[in-house]
C-alpha positions in Angstrom: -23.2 14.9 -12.6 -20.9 13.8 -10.2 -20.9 16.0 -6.7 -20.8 15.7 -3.0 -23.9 15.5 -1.1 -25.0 14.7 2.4 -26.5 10.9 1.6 -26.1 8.5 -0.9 -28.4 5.4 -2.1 -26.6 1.8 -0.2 -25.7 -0.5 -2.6 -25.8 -4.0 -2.3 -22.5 -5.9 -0.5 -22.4 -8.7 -3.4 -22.5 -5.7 -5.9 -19.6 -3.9 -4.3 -17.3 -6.5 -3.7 -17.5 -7.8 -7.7 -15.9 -4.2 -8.2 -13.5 -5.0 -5.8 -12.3 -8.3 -6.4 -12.3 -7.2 -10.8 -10.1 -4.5 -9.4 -11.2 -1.3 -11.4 -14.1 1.0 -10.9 -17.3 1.8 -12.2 -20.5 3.3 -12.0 -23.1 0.1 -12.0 -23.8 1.2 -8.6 -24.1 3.9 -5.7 -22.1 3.7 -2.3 -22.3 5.3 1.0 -19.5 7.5 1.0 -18.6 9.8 4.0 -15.8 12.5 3.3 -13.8 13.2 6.9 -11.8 16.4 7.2 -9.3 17.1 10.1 -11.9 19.2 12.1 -15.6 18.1 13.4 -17.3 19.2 10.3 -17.7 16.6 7.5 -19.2 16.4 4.1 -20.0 13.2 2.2 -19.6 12.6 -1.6 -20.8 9.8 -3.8 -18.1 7.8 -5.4 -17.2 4.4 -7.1 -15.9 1.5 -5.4 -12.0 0.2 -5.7 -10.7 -3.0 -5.4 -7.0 -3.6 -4.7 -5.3 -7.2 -4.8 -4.6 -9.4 -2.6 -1.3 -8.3 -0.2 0.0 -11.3 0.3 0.0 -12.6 -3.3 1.0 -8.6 -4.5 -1.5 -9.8 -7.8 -2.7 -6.9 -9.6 -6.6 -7.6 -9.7 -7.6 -9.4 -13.3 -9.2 -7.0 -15.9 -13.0 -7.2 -17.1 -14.6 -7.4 -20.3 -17.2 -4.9 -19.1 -14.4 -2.1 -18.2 -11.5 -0.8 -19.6 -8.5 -3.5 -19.7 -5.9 -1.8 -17.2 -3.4 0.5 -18.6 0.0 -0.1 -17.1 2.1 -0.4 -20.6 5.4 1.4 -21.4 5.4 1.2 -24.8 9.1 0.3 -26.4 10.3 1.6 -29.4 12.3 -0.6 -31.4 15.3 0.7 -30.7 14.2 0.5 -27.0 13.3 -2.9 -27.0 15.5 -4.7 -24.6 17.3 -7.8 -26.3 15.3 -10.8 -25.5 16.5 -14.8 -25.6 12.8 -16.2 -26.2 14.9 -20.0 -25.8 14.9 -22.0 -22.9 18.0 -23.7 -21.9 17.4 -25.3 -18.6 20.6 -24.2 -17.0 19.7 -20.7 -18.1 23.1 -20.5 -19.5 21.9 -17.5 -21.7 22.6 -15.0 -18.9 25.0 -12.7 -17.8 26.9 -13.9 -15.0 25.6 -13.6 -11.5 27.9 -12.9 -8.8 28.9 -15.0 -6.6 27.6 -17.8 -9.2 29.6 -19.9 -11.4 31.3 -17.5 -14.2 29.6 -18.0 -17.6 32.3 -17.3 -20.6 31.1 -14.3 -22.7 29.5 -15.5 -26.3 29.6 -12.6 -28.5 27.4 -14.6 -30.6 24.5 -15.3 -28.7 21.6 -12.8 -30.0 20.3 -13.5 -26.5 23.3 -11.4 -24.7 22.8 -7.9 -24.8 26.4 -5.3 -24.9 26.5 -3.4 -21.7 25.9 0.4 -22.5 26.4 2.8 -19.7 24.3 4.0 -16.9 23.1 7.8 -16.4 19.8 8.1 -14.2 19.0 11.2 -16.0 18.4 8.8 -19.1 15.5 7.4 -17.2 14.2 10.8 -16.7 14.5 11.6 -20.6 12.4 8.1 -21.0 9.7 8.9 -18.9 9.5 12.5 -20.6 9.5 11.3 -24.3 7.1 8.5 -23.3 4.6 11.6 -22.4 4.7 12.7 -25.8 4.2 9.6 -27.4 0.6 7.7 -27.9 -0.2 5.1 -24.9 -0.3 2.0 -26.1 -1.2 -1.1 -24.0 1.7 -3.4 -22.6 -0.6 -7.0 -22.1 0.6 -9.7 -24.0 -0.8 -12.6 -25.2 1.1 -15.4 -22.8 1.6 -18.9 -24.3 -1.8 -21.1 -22.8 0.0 -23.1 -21.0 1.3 -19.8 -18.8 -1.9 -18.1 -19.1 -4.4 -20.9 -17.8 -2.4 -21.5 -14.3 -4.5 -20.6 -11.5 -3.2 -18.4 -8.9 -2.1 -21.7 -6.7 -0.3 -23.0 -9.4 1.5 -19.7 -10.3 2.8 -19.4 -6.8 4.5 -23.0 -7.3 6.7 -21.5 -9.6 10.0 -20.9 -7.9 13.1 -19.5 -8.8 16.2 -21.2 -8.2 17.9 -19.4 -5.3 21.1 -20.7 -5.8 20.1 -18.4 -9.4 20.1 -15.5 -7.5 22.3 -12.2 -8.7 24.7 -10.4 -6.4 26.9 -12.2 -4.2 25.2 -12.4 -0.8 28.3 -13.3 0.8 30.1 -9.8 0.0 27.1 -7.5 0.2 24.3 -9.5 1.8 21.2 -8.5 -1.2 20.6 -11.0 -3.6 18.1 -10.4 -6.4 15.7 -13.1 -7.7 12.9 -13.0 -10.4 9.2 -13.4 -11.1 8.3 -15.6 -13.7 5.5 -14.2 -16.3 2.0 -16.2 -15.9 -1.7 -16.0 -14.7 -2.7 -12.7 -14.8 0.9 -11.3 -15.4 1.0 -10.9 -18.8 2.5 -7.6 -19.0 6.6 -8.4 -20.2 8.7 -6.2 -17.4 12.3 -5.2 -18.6 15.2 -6.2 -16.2 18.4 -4.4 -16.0 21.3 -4.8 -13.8 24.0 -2.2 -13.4 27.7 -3.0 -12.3 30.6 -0.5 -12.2 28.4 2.1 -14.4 27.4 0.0 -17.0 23.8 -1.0 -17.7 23.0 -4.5 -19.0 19.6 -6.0 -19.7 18.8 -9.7 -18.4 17.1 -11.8 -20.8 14.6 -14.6 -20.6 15.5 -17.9 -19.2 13.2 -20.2 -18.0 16.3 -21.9 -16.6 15.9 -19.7 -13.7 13.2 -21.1 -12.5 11.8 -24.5 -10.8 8.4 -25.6 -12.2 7.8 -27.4 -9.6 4.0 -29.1 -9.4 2.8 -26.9 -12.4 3.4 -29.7 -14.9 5.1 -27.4 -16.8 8.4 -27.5 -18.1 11.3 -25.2 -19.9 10.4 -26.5 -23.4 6.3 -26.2 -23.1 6.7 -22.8 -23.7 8.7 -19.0 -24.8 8.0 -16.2 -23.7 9.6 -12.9 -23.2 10.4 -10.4 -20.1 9.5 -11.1 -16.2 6.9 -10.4 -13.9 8.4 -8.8 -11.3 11.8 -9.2 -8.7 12.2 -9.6 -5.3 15.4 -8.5 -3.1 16.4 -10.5 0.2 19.4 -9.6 2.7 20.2 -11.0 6.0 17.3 -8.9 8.2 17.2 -11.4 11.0 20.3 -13.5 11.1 24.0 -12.9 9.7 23.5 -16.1 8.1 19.7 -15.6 6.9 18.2 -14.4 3.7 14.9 -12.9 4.0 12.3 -11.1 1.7 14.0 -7.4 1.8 11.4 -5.6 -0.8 9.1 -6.9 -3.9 8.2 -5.0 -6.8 5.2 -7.2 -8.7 2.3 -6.0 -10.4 1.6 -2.5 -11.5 3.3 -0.1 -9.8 2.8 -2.4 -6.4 5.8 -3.1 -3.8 6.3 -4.2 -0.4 9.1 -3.8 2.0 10.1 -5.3 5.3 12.0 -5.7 8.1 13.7 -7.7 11.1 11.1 -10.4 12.1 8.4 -9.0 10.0 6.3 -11.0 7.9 4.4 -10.2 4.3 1.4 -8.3 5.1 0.7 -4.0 3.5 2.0 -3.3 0.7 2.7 0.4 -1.1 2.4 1.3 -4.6 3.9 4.0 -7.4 0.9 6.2 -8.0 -2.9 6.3 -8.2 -4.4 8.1 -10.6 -8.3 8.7 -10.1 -8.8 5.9 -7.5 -12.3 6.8 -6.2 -13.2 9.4 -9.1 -16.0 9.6 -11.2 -14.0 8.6 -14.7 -12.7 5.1 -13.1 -9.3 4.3 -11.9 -6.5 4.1 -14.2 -3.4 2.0 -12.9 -0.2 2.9 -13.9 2.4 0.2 -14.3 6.4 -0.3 -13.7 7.3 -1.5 -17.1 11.3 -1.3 -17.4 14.0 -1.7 -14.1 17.6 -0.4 -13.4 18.9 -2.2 -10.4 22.3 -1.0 -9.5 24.6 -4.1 -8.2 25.6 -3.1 -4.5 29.1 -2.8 -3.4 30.8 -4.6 -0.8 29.9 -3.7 2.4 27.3 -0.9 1.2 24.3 -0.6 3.3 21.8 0.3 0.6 20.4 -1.0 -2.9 19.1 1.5 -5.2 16.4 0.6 -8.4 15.4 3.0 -11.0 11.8 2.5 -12.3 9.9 3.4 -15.4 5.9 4.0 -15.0 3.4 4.4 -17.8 -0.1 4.3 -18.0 -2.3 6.2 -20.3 -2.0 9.8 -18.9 0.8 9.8 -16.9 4.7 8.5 -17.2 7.0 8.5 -14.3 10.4 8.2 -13.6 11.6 6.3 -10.0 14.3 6.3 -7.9 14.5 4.1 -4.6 17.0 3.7 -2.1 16.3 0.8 0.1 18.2 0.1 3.6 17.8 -2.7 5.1 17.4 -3.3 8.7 15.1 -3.4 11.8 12.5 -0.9 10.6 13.9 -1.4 6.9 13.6 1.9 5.0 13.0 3.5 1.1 13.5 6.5 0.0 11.7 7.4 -3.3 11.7 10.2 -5.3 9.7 10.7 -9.0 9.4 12.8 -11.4 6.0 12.6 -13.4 4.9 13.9 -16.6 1.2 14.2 -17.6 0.2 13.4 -21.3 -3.1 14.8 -20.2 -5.3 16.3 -17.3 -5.8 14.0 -14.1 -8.4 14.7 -11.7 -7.0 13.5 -8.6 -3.1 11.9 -8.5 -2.5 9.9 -5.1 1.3 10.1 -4.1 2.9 7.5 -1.8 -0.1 5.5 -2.1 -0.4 2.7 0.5 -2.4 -1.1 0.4 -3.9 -2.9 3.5 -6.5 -4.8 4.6 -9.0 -4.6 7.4 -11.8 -7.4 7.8 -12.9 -6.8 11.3 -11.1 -5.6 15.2 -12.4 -5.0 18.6 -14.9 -2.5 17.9 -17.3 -5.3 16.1 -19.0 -2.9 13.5 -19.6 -6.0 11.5 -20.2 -9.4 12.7 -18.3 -12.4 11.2 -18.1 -16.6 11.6 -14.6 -16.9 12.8 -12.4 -18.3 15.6 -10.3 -15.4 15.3 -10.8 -12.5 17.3 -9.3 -10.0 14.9 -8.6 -9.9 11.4 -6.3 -6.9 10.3 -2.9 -6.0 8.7 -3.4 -2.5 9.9 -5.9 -1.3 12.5 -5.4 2.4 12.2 -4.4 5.5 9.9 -1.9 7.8 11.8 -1.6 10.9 10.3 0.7 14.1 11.7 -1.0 16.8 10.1 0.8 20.1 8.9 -0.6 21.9 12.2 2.2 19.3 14.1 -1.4 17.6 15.8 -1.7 13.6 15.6 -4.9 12.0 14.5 -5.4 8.3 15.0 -8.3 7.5 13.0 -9.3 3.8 13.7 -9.9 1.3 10.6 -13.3 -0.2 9.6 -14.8 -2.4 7.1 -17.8 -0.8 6.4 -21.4 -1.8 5.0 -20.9 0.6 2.4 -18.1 2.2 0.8 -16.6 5.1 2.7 -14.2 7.7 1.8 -12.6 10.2 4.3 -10.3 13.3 3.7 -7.9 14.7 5.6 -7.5 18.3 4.7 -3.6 19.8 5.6 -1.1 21.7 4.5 2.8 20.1 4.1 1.8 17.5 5.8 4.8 15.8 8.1 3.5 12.0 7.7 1.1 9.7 7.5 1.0 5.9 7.6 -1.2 2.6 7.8 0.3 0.7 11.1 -0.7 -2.4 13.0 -0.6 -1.4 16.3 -2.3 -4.3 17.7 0.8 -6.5 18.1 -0.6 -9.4 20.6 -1.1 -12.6 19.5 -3.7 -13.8 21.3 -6.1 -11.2 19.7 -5.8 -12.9 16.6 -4.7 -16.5 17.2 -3.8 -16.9 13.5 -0.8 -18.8 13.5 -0.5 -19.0 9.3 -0.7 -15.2 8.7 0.9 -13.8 12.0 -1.1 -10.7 11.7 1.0 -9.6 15.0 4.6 -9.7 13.4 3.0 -7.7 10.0 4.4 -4.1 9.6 3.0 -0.8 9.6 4.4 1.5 7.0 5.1 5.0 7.6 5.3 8.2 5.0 7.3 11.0 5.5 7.3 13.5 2.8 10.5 15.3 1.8 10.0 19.0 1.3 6.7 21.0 1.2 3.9 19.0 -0.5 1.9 22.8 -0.3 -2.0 22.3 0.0 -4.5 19.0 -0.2 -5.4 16.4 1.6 -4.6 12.6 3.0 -7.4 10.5 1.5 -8.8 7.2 3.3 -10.5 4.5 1.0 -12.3 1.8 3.2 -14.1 -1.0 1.1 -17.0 -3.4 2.0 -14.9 -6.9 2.2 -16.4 -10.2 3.1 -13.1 -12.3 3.4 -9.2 -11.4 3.9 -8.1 -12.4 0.5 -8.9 -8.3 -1.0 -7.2 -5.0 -0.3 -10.1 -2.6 1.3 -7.8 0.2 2.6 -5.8 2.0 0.8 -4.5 6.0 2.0 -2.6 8.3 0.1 -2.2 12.2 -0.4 -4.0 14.5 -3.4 -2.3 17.9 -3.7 -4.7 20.3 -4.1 -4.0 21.3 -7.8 -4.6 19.2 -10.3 -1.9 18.1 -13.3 -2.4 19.2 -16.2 -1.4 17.7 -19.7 2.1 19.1 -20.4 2.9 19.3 -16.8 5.3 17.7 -14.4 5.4 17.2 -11.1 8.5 15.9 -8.3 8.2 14.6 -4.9 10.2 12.9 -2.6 9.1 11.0 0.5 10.2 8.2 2.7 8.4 4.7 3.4 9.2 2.8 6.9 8.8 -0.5 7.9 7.8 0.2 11.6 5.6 -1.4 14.2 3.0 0.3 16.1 4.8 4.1 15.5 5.5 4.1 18.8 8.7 5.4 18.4 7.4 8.6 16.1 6.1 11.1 19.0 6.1 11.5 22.4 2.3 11.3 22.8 -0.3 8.7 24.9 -1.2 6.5 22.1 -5.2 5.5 21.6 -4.5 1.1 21.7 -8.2 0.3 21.0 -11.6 1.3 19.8 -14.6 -0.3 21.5 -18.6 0.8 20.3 -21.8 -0.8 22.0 -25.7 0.5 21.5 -27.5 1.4 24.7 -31.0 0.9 25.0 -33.1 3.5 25.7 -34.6 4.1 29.5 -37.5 6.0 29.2 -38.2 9.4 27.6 -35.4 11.2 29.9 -32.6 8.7 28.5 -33.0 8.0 24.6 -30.8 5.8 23.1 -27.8 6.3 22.5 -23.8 5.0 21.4 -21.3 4.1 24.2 -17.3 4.8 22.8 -15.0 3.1 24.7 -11.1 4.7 24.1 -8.2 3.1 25.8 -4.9 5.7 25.6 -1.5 4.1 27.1 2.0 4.9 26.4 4.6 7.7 27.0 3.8 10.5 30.3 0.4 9.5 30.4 1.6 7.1 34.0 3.2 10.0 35.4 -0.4 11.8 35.6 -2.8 8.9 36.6 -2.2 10.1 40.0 -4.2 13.2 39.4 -7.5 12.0 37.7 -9.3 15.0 38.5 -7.0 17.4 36.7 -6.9 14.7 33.6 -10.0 15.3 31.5 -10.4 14.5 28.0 -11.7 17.1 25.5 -14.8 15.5 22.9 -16.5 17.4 19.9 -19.1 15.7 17.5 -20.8 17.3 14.8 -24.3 17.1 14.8 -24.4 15.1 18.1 -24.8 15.7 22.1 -22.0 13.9 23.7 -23.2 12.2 27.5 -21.5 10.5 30.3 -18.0 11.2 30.0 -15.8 9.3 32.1 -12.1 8.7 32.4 -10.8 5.4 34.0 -7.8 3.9 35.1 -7.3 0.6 33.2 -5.9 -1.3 35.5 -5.2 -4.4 33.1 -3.3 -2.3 30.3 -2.3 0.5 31.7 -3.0 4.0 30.6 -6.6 5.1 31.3 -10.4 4.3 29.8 -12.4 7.0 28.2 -16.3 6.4 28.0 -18.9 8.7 26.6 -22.0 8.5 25.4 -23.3 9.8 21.6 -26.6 10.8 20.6 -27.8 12.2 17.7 -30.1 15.6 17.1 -31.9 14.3 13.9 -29.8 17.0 12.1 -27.6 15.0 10.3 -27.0 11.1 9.5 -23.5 10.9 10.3 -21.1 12.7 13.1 -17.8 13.6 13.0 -15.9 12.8 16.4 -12.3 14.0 17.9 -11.5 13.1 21.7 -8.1 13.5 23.1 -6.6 13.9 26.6 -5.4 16.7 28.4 -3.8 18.1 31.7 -4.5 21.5 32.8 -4.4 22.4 28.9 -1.5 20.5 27.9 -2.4 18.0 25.4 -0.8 14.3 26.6 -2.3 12.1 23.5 -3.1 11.6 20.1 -5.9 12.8 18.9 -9.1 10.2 18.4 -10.9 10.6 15.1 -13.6 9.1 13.8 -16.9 9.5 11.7 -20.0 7.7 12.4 -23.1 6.9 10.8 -26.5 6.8 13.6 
């Protein structure tokens, strides 16, 4: 029977990490879980592992022959099925027009041209609805070998042809190119572009695209559909064209910024990610991408999900710009019950920072695309809870009300803490959820899973509204994602910069051993009171635990000041929840510090 409980059999690292990298879950094994509510008092619950894919590559992890294959499908009807040119011409002369390209004269004739209809997001809606009431069928595909045998390297060499691209970048600044199907993307996605209203479906051409070193070659092969798009704009130069947002695999997508480089990524939905029944990964199987304006600011893409419980219809409004910006809204509809539905789900990974939990061989000092979950709970109180790649897997829950926000950021942005000059770790963005309306009662959930390299997605966060959906029901949300920095600019607080954890040996029977916590808060009017330490004092609770040695420092290097204290376990418990935050004659100056740990 699955239930929480206060300790959980370890399981072993090589076990674990199969899960993860075969990206499902199941129940071959037992991990460590700890459960982490807002307040001191924490609970801990046995769970599966989860594996994500990799966030620079935005792969959905490959299916197993030992678990269910994963269930992203929208099935099509026949009258549905978009019209599809399974030929190749090699000048991809097939298509509609891109604009801003060379004009291709209309050919009635062609089977491979499908008649614009026009374009009413409510349709989408009425999809995703029917869908609900229909059987879920799978959406993989058998690919033609010579697609299906590339390795992942050899996948990525496929490029498509920018001078291709849809829109005219010159009058709006987006442009739109495609992902070809291949490797593990067997599932055929449905591209549609909308101009002036009306709605017309792209089909096939392997014209579009440049083999490059694959050996392969338009004729080897036909297939049908895309993997995936990707839109670029002009973030960092009038004259540029950088990466904007990605949609690829499942319901994953990735936005950025000016001067920010690949790194989290967000997805659609989760549905039981960490629950005893296994995940289930819903898909985006169809696309309405509505052909911007001149001069408009903004590019907006309806989405169709699927997956075997749930359907879902998308809207996202993307706005490009410094801290580039979406705002999605869904509508879901349950074909049956779900035991816990993650909205505004988001992807990272964490391998190891400055608190040194786990050892590793590397030049590198830190290896992280986000080093802490920010969350500004429903109270208006903001908890920074540092990240962690644990030795076994750990969940934590947040528990709140309407929350205001919550997000995954990098807020380590110096470069010489991670001297990686391939992945630039420093110039990676932090994304940041802020829900639109009341989400009512539940709680942000933190996933952290055991990694041993950089290449797997160990964190993912997301919120589970208390009630669960049940089959028949719907459910709408709205919420926005930003591509920020650090979050510095989100409150007014001292923010907590770094986490730093060392053992002290015991010194007889009057000092027992304990664990030193070293905090460093910076930022905002923290300055303005280093003048006063003794009226500066920061406020510590653990559960289960006697906190020693409290100090407060000025750090001299980094500004801001240094809290110390010392933790020591009563034998009550195994683990400790612990909050610190910073004070001045009761008013609160900082964030507050959160974080559970395991004696």
């Amino acid at each position: 029977m699955y239930r929480f409980q206060k300790r959980v059999a370890k399981v072993s690292v090589h076990a674990l990490l199969a899960v993860v990298l075969a990206g499902f879950l199941s129940f071959g094994a037992e991990g460590l879980a700890r459960a982490q509510d807002s307040a001191p008092d924490s609970v801990s619950a046995k769970v599966p592992s989860n594996g994500q894919p990799d966030a620079n590559a935005l792969q959905p992890a490959p299916s197993s022959a030992s678990a269910t294959s994963l269930e992203t499908a929208m099935p099509i009807t026949p009258a549905e099925q978009p019209t599809v040119n399974t030929q190749s011409p090699p000048d991809g002369s097939d298509l509609p027009a891109a604009d801003g390209a060379t004009p291709v004269p209309h050919m009635p004739e062609k089977p491979g041209i499908a008649v614009p209809v026009a374009f009413d997001p409510a349709q989408v809606i009425d999809r995703a609805r029917n869908l609900a009431g229909q059987p879920f069928e799978s959406p993989h595909r058998d690919l033609p070998e010579a697609l299906a045998n590339l390795s992942a390297e050899d996948y990525a060499k496929i490029r498509f042809k920018s001078q291709k691209a849809f829109f005219s970048q010159a009058k709006s600044g987006f442009a739109l190119d495609l992902y070809h199907p291949g490797n593990m993307y067997d599932v055929p996605i449905a591209i549609n572009l909308v101009r002036d209203g009306q709605v017309q479906a792209v089909p096939y051409s392997a014209g579009l695209f440049d083999f490059g070193e694959t050996g392969l070659s338009a004729n080897d092969f036909s297939t049908q559909g895309y993997a995936g798009f990707r839109l670029r704009y002009p973030l960092g130069s009038v004259k540029g064209s950088d990466e904007l947002a990605t949609f690829l695999g499942a319901s994953y997508f990735r936005i950025q910024g000016r001067d920010q480089v690949v790194g989290q990524m967000a997805r659609g939905l989760t549905v039981d990610l960490g629950g005893p029944s296994g995940e289930e990964i819903p898909a985006f199987r169809e696309f309405w991408i509505i052909a911007p304006k001149d001069g408009e600011t903004k590019i907006t893409v309806f989405a169709l999900l699927d997956s075997a419980r749930v359907t879902g219809a998308y809207r996202f409004d993307i706005r490009p710009g410094a801290n580039s910006k979406v705002d999605v809204s869904g509508t879901l509809f349950f074909r049956d019950r779900v035991e816990k539905i993650g909205l505004a789900p988001l992807n990272s990974m964490f391998l190891f920072g400055e608190q040194k939990r786990r050892q590793f061989d590397d030049y590198r000092g830190e290896v992280h695309s986000s080093d802490g979950l920010l969350i500004n709970n429903g109270r208006g109180e903001w908890l920074w809870r540092p990240l962690d790649n644990p030795a076994n897997l750990q969940i934590s829950s947040f528990l709140d009300e309407n929350p205001r926000g919550f997000g995954l950021l990098q807020r380590d942005r110096n470069f010489d803490h991670y001297q990686d000059l391939e992945t630039r770790f420093e110039d990676q963005p932090g994304y940041w959820v802020k829900p639109k309306g009341d989400w009512g009662k539940g709680h942000v959930e933190l996933v952290e899973i055991p990694s041993p390299s950089e290449g797997n997605d160990n964190i993912v966060a997301f919120w589970v509204p208390q009630n669960k959906p049940a089959a028949g029901t719907e459910l709408t949300f709205e919420y926005q994602i930003a591509a920020t920095q650090d979050g510095r600019e989100l409150h007014e607080l001292s923010q907590v910069t770094d986490t730093r954890i060392m053992a002290v040996p015991a010194l007889g029977d009057d000092e027992p051993a304990a664990t030193r916590f070293m905090l460093n808060f910076a930022g905002e009017e923290l300055d303005y009171y280093l003048a006063d330490l003794d009226h500066l004092s920061a406020d510590i609770s653990a559960s289960n635990a006697v906190v020693r040695n409290v100090r407060i420092v000025k750090d001299t290097e980094n500004g801001g000041v240094r809290v110390i204290f010392d933790l020591i376990g009563t034998g009550e418990a195994a683990s400790s929840n612990l909050r610190a935050f910073l004070q001045y004659d009761g008013r609160v100056l900082s964030e507050t510090w959160t974080m559970p740990w395991v004696f």
